[in-house]
mmCIF file as gemmi writes it, N, C-alpha and C atoms, coordinates in Angstrom:
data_model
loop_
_atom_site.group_PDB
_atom_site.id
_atom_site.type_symbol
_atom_site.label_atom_id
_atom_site.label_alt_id
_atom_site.label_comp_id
_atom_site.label_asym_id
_atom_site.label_entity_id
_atom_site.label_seq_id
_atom_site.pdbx_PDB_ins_code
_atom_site.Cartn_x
_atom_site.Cartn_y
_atom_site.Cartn_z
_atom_site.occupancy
_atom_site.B_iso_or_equiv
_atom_site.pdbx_formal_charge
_atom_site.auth_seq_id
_atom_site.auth_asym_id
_atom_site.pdbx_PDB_model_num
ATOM 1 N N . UNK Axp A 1 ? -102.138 -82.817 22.219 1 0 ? 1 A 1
ATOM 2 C CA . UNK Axp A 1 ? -103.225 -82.6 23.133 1 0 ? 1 A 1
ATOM 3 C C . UNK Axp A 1 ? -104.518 -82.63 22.34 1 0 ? 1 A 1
ATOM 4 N N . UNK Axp A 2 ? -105.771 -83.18 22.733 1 0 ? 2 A 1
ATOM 5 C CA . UNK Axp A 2 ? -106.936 -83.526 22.395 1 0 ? 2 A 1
ATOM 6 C C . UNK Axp A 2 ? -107.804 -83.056 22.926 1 0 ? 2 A 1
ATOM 7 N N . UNK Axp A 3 ? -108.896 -83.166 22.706 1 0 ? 3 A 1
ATOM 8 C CA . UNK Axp A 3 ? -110.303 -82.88 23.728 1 0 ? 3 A 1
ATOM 9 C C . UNK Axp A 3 ? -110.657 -84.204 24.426 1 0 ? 3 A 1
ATOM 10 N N . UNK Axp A 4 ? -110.686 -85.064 23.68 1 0 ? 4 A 1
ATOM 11 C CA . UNK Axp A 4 ? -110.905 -86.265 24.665 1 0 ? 4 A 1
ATOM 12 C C . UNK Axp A 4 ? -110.282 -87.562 25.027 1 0 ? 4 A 1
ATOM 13 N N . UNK Axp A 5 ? -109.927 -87.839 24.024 1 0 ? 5 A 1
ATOM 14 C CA . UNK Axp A 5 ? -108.407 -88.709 23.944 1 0 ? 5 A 1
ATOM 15 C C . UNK Axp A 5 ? -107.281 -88.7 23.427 1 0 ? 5 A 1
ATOM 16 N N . UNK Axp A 6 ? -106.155 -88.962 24.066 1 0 ? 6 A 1
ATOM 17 C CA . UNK Axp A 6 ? -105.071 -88.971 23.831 1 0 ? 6 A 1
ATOM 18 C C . UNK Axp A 6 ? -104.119 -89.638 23.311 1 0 ? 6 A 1
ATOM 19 N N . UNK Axp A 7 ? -103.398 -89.403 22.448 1 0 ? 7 A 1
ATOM 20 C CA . UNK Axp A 7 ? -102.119 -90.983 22.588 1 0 ? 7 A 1
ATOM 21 C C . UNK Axp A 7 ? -100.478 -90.554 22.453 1 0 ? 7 A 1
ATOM 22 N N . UNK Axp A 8 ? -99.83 -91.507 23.649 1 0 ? 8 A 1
ATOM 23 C CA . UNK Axp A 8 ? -99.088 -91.195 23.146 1 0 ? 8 A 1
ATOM 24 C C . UNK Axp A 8 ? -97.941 -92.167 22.978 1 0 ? 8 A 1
ATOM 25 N N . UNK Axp A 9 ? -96.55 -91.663 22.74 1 0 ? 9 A 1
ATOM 26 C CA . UNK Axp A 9 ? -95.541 -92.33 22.29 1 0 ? 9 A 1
ATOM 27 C C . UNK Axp A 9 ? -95.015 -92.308 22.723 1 0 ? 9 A 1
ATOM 28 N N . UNK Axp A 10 ? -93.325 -93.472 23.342 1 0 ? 10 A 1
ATOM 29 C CA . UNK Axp A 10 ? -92.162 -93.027 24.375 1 0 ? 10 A 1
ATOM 30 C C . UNK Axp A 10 ? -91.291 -93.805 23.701 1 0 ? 10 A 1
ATOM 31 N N . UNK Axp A 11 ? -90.526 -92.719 23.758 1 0 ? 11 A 1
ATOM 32 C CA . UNK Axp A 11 ? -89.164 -93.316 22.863 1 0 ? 11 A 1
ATOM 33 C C . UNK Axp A 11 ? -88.227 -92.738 23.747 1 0 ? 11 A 1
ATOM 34 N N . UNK Axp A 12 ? -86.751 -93.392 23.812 1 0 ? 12 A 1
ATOM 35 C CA . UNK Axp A 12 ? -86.033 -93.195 24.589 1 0 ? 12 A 1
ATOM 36 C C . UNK Axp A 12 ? -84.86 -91.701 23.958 1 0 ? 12 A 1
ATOM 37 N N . UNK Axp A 13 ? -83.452 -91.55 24.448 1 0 ? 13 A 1
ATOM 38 C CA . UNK Axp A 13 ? -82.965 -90.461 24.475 1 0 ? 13 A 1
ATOM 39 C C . UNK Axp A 13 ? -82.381 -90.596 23.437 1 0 ? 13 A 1
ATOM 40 N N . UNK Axp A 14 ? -81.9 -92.016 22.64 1 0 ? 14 A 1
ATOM 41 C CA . UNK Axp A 14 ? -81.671 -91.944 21.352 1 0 ? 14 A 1
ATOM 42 C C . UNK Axp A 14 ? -82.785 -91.411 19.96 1 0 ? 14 A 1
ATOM 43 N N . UNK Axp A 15 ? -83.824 -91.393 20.644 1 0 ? 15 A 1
ATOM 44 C CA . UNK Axp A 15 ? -84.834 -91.37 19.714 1 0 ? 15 A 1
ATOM 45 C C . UNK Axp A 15 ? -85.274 -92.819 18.823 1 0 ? 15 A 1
ATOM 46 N N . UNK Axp A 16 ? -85.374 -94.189 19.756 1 0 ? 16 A 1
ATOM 47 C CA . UNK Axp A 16 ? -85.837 -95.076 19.467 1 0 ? 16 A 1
ATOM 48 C C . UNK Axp A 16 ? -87.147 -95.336 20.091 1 0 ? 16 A 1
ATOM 49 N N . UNK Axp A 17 ? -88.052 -95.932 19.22 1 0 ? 17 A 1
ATOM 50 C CA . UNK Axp A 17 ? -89.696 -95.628 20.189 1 0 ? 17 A 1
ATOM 51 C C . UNK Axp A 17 ? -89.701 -97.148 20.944 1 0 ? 17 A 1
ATOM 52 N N . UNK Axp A 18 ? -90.138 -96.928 21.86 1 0 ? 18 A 1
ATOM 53 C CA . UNK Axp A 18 ? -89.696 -98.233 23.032 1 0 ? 18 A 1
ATOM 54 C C . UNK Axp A 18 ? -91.33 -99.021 22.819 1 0 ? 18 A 1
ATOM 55 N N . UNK Axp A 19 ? -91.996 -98.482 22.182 1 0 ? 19 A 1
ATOM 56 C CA . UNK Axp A 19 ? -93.742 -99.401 21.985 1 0 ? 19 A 1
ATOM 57 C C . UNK Axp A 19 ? -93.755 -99.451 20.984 1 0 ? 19 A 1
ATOM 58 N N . UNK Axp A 20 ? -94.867 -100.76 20.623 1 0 ? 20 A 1
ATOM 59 C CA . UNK Axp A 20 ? -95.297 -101.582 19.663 1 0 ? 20 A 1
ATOM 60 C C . UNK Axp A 20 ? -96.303 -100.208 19.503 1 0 ? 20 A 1
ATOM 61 N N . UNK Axp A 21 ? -96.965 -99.92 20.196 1 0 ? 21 A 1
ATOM 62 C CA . UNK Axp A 21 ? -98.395 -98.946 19.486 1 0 ? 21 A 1
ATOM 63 C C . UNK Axp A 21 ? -98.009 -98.058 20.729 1 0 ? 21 A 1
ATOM 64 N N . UNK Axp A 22 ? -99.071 -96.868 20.361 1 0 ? 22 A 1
ATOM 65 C CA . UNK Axp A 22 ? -99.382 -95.525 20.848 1 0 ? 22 A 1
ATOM 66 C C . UNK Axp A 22 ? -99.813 -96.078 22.127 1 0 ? 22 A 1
ATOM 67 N N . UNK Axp A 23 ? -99.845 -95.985 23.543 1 0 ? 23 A 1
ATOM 68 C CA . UNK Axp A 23 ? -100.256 -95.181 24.838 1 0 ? 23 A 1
ATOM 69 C C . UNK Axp A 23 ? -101.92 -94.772 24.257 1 0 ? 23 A 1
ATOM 70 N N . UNK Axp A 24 ? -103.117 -95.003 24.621 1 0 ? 24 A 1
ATOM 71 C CA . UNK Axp A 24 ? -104.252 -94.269 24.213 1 0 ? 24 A 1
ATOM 72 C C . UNK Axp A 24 ? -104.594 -93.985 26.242 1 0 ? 24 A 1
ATOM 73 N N . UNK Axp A 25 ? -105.116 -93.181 25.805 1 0 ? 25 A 1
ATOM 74 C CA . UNK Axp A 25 ? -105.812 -92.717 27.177 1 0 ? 25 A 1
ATOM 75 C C . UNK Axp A 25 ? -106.329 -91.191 27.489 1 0 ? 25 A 1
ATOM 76 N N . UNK Axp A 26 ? -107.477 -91.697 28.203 1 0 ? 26 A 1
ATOM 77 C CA . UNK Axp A 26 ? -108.974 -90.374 28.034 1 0 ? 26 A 1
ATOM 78 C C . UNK Axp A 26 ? -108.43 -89.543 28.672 1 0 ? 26 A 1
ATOM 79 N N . UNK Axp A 27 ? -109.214 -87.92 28.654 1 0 ? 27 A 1
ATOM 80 C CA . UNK Axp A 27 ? -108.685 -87.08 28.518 1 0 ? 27 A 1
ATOM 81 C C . UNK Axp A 27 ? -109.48 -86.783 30.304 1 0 ? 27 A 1
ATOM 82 N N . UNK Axp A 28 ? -109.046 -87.771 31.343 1 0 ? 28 A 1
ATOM 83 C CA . UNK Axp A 28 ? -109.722 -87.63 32.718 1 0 ? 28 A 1
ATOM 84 C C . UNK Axp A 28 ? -108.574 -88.262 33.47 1 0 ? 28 A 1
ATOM 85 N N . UNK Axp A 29 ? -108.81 -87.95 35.192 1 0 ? 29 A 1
ATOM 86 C CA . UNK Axp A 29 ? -108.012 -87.575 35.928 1 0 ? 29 A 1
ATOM 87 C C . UNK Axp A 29 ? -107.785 -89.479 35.58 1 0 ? 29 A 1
ATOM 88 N N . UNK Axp A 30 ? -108.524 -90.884 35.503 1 0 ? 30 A 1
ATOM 89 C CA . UNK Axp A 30 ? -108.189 -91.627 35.811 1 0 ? 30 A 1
ATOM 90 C C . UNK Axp A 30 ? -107.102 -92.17 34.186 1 0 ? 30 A 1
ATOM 91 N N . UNK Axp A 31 ? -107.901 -91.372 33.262 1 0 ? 31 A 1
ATOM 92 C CA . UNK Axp A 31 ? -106.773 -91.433 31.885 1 0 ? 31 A 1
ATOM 93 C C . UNK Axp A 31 ? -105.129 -90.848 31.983 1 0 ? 31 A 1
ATOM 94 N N . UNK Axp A 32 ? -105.597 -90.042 33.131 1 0 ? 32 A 1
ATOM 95 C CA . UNK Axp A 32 ? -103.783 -89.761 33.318 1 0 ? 32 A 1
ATOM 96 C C . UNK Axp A 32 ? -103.029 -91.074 34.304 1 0 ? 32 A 1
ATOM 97 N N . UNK Axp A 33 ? -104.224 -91.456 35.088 1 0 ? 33 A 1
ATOM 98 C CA . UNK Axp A 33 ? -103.503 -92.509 35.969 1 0 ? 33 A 1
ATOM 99 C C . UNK Axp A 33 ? -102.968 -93.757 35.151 1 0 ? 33 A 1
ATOM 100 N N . UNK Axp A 34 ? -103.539 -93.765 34.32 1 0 ? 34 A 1
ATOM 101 C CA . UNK Axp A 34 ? -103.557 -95.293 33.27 1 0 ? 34 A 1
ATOM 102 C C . UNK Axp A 34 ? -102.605 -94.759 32.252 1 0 ? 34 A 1
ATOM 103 N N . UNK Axp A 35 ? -101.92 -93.178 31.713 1 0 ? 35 A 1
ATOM 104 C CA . UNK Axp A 35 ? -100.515 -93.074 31.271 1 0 ? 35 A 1
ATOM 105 C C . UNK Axp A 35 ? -99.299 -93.152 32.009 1 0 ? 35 A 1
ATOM 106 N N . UNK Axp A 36 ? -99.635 -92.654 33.488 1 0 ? 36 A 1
ATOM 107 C CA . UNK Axp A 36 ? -98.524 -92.762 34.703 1 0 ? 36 A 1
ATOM 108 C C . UNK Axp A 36 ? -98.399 -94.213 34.467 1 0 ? 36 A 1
ATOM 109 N N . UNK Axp A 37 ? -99.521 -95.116 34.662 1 0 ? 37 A 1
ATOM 110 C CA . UNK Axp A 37 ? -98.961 -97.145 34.897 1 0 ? 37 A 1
ATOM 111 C C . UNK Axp A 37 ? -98.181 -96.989 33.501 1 0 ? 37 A 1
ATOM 112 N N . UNK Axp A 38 ? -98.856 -96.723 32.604 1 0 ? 38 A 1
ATOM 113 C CA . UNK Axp A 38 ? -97.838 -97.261 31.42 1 0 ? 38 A 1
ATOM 114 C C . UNK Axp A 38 ? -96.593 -96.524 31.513 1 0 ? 38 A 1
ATOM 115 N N . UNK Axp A 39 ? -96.158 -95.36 31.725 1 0 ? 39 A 1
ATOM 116 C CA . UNK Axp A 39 ? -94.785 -94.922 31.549 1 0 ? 39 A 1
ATOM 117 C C . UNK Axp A 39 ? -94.324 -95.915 32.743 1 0 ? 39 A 1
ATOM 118 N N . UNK Axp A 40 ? -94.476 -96.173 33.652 1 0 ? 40 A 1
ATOM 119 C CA . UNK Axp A 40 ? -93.728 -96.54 35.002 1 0 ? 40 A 1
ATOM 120 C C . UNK Axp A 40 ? -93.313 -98.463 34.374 1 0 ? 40 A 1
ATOM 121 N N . UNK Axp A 41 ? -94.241 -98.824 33.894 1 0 ? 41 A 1
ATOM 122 C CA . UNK Axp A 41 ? -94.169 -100.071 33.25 1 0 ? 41 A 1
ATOM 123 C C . UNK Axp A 41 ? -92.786 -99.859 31.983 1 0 ? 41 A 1
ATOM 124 N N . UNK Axp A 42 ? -93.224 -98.681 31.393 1 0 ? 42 A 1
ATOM 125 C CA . UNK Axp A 42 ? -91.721 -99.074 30.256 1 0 ? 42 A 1
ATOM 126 C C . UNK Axp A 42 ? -90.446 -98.818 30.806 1 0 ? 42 A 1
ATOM 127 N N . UNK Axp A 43 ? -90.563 -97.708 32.194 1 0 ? 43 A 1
ATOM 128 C CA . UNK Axp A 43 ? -89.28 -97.59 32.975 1 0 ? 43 A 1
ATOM 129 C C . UNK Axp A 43 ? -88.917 -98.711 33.272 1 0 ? 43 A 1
ATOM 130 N N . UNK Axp A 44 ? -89.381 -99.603 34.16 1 0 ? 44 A 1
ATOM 131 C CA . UNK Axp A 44 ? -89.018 -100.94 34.948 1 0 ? 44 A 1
ATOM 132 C C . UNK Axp A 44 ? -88.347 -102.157 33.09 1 0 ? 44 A 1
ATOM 133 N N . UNK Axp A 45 ? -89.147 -101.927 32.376 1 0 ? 45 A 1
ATOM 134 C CA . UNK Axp A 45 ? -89.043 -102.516 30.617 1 0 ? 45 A 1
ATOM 135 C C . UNK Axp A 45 ? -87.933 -102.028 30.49 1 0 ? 45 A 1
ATOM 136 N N . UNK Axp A 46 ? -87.408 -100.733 30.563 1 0 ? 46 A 1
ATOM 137 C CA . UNK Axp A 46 ? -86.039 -100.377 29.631 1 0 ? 46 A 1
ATOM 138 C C . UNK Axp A 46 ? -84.829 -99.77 30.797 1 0 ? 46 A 1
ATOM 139 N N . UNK Axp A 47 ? -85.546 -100.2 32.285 1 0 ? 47 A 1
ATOM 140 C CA . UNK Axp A 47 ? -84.324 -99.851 33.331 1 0 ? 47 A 1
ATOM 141 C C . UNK Axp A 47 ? -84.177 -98.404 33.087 1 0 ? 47 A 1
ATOM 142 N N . UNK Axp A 48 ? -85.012 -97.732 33.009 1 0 ? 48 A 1
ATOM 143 C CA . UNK Axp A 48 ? -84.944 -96.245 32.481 1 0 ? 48 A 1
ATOM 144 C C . UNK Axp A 48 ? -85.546 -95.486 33.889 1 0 ? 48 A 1
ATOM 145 N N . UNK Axp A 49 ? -84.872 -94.312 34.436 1 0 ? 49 A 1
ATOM 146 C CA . UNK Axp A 49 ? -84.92 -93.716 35.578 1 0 ? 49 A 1
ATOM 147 C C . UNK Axp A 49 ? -85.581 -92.146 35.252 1 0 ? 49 A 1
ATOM 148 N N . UNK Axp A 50 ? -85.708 -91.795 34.504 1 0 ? 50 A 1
ATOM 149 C CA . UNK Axp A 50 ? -85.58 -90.617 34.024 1 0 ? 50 A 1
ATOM 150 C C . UNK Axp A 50 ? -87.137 -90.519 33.086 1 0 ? 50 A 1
ATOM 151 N N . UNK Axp A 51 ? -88.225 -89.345 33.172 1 0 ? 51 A 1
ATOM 152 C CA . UNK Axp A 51 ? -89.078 -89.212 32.236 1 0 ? 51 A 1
ATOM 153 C C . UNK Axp A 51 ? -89.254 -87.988 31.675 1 0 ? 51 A 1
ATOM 154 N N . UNK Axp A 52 ? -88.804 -87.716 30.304 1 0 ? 52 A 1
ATOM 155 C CA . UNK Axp A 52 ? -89.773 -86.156 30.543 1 0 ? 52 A 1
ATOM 156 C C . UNK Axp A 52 ? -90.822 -86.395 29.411 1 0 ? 52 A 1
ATOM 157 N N . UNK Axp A 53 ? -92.013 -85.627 29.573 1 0 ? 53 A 1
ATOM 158 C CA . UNK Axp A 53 ? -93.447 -85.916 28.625 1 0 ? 53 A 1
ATOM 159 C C . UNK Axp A 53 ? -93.806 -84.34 28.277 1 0 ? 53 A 1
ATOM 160 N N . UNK Axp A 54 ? -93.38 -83.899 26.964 1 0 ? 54 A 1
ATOM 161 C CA . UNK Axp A 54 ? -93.945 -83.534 26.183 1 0 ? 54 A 1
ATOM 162 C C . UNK Axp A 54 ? -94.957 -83.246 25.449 1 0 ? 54 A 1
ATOM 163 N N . UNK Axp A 55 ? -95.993 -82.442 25.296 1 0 ? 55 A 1
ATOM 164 C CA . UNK Axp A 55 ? -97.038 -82.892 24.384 1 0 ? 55 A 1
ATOM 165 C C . UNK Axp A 55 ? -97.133 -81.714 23.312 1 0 ? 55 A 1
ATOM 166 N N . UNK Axp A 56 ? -97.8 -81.744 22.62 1 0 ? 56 A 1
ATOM 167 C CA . UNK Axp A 56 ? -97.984 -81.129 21.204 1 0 ? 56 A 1
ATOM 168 C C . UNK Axp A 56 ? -99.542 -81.301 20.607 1 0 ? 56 A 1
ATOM 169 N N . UNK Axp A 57 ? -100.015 -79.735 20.284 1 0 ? 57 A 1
ATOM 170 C CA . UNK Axp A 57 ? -101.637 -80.057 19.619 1 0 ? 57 A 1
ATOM 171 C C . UNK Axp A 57 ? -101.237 -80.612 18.371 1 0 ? 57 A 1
ATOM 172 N N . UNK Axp A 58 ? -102.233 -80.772 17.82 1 0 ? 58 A 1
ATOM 173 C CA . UNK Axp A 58 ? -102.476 -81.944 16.823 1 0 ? 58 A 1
ATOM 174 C C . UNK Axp A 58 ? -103.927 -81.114 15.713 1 0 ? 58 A 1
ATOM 175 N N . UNK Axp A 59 ? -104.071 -80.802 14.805 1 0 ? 59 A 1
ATOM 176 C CA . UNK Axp A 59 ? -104.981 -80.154 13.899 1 0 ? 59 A 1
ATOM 177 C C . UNK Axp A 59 ? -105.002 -78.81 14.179 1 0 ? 59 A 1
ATOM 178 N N . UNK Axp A 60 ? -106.131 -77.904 13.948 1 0 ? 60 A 1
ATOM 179 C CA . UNK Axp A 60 ? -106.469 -76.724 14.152 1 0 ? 60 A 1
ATOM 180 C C . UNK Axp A 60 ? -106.303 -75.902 15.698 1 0 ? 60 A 1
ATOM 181 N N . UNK Axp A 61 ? -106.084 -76.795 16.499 1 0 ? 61 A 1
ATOM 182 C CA . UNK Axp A 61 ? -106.019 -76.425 17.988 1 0 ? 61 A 1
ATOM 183 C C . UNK Axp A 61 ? -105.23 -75.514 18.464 1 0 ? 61 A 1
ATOM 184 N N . UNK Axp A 62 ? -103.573 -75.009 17.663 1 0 ? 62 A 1
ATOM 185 C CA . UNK Axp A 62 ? -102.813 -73.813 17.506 1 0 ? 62 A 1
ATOM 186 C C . UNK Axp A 62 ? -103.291 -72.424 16.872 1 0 ? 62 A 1
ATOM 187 N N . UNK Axp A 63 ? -104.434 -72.849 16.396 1 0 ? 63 A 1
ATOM 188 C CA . UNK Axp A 63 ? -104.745 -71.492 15.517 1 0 ? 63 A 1
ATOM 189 C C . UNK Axp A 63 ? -105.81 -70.742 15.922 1 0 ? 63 A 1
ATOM 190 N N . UNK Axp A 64 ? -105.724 -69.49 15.987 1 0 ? 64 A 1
ATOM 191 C CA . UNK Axp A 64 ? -106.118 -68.762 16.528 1 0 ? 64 A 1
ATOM 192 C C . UNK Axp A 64 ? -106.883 -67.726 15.38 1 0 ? 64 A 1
ATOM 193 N N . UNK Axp A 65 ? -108.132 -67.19 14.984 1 0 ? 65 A 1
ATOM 194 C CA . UNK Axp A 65 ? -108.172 -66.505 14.515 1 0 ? 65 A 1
ATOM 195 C C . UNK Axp A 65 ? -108.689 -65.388 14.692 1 0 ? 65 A 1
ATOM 196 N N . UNK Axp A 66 ? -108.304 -63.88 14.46 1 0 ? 66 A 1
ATOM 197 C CA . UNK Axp A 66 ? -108.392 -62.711 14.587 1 0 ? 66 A 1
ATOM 198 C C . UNK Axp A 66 ? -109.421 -61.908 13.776 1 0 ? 66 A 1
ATOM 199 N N . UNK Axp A 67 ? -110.198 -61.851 14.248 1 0 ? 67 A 1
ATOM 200 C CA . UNK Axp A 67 ? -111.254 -60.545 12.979 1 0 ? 67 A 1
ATOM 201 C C . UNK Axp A 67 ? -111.288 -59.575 13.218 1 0 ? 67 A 1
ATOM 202 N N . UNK Axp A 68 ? -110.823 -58.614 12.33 1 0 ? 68 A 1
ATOM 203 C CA . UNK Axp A 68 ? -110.727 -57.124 12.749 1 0 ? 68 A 1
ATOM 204 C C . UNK Axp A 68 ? -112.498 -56.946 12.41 1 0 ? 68 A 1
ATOM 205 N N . UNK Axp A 69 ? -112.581 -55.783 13.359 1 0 ? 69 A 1
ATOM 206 C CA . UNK Axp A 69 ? -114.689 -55.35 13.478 1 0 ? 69 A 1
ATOM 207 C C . UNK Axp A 69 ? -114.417 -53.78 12.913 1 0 ? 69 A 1
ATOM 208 N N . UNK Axp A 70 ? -114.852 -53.719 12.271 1 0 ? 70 A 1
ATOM 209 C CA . UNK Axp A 70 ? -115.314 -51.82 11.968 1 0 ? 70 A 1
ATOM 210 C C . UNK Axp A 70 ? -116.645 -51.248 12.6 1 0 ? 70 A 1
């Protein structure tokens, strides 16, 4: 997950990646529409019925930091 763009990857249940390159697409309602065409495009590509999408931050975006105040 990003702030403004995204990319991503689809690999199937063996864990083979079914694209030449990353999925890129903005971080807006029509950037999700333009990852929906592409997943629906590699379904019909690999006869694949089934999606699940995952995502994962990427740099500092998990971390959280705490300052104790006196």
């Amino acid at each position: 997950m990003a702030k403004e763009r995204h990319a991503a990857q689809a690999v199937n249940f063996r864990g083979i990646v079914l694209t030449a390159r990353a999925i890129m697409f903005s971080n807006t309602h029509s950037g999700f529409q333009q990852l929906e065409r592409g997943i629906r495009k590699l379904q019909q590509a690999h006869k694949l019925n089934d999606v699940v999408v995952g995502m994962e931050s990427t740099g500092h975006y998990w971390f959280v930091r705490h300052e104790s105040r006196c």
